[in-house]
C-alpha positions as CSV (number, residue, x, y, z in Angstrom):
1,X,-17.5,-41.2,2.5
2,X,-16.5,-38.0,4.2
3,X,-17.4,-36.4,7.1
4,X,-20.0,-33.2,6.2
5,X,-18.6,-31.6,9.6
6,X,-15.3,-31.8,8.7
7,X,-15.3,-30.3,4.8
8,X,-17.4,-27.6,3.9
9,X,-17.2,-28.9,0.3
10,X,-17.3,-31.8,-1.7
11,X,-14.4,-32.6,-4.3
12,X,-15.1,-33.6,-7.6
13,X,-13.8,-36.7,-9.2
14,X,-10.9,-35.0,-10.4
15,X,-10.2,-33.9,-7.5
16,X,-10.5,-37.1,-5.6
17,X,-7.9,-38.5,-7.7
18,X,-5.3,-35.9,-7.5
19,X,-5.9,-36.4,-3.8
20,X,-5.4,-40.5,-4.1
21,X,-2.4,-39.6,-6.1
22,X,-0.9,-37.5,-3.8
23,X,-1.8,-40.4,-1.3
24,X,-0.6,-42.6,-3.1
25,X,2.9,-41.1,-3.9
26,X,3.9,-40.0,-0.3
27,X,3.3,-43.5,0.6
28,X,5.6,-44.8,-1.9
29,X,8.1,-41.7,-0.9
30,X,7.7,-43.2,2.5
31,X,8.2,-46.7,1.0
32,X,11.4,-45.7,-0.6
33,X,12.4,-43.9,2.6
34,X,12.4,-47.4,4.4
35,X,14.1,-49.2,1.7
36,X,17.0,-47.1,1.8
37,X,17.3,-47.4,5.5
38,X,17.6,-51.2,4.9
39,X,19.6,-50.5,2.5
40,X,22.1,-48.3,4.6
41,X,21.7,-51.1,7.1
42,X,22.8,-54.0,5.2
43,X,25.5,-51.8,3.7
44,X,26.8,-51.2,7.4
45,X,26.3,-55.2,8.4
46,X,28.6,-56.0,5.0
47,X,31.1,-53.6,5.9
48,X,31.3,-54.8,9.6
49,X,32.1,-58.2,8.0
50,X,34.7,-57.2,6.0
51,X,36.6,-54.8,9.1
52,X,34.7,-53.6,11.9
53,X,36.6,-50.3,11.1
54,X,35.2,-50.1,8.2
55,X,31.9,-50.7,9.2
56,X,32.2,-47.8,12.0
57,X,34.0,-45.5,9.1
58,X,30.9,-46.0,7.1
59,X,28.3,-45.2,10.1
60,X,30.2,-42.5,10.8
61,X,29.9,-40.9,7.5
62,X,26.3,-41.8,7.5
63,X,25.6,-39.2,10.2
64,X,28.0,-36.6,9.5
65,X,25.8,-36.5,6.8
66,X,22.3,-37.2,8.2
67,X,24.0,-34.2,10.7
68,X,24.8,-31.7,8.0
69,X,21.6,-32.3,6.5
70,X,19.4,-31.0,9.7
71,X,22.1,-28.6,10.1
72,X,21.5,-27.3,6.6
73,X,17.5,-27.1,7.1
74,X,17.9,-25.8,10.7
75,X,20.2,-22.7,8.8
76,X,17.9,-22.4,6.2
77,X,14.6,-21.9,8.6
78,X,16.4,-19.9,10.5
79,X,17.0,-17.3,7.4
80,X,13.5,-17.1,6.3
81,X,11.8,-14.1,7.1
82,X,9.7,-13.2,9.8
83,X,6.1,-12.4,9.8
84,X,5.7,-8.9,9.0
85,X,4.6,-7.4,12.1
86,X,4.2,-3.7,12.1
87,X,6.2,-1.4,14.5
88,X,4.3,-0.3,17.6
89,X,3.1,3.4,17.5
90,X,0.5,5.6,18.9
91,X,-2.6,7.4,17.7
92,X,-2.4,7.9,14.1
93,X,-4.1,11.2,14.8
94,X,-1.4,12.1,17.0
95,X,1.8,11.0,14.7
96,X,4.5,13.5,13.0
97,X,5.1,13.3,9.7
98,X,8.8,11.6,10.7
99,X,6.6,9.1,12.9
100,X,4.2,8.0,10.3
101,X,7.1,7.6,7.6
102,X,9.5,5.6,10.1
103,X,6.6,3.4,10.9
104,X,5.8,3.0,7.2
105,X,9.1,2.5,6.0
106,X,9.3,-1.5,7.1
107,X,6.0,-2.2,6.2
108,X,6.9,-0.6,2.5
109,X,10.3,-2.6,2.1
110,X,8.7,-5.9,3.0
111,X,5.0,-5.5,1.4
112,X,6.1,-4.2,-1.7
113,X,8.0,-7.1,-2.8
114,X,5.4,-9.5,-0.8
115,X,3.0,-8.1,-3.4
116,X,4.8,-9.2,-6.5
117,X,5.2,-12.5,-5.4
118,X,3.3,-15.1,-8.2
119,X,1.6,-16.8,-5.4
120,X,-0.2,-13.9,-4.3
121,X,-4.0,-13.5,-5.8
122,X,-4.4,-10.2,-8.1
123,X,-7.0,-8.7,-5.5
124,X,-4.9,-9.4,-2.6
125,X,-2.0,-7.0,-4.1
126,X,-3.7,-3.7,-3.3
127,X,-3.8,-2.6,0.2
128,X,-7.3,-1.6,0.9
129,X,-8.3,2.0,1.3
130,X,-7.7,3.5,4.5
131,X,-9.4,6.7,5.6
132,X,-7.0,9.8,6.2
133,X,-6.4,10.9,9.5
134,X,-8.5,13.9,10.7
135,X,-6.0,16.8,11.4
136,X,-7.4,19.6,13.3
């Protein structure tokens, strides 16, 4: 059973069994994982047999690949976009008009299409109301 502390809610059987399914396929994802590194490994021992340079050749290829592959992630986390974190500026009150539309120019270009995404919740796509700045 689980801990009260630890969920705030209880899922229902449905959702217990999605969750034992998704349990149960990382662990055969995981299974599959370590079968193909025996595989890989026996692969490498057969080759050895036949030439050691072949054996080397094909553990050499093996991590050129298992290298371009963490290169590939590494580039593609490193193009992801940042959080959007708003420019720094000073009173409101106190802003020019130029100000106020440089500072809302990057927060436009990046919420905008933020807002469209699917994954975003209907309510969540309107910025809330913000009061107008008193000018005196």
């Amino acid at each position: 059973m689980m801990n009260s502390a630890m969920h705030d809610y209880h899922l229902s059987g449905f959702g217990r069994f999605l969750r034992a399914l998704k349990v149960g396929f990382l662990a055969f994802c995981i299974f599959l994982v370590f079968t193909g590194l025996v595989e890989a490994l026996q692969a490498y021992q057969i080759l050895y047999n036949v030439h050691p340079f072949l054996g080397c050749l094909f553990a050499v290829v093996v991590l050129i690949l298992l290298g371009g592959a963490v290169g590939y992630y590494l580039l593609a986390m490193s193009r992801m976009p940042v959080v959007l974190i708003p420019p720094p500026t000073r009173d409101p009150r106190t802003m020019t008009r130029r100000q106020a539309r440089s500072y809302a120019r990057p927060l436009a270009t990046k919420a905008v299409p933020s807002a469209r995404a699917p994954a975003v919740a209907p309510h969540d796509r309107q910025s809330p109301p913000h009061p107008a700045p008193d000018r005196h």
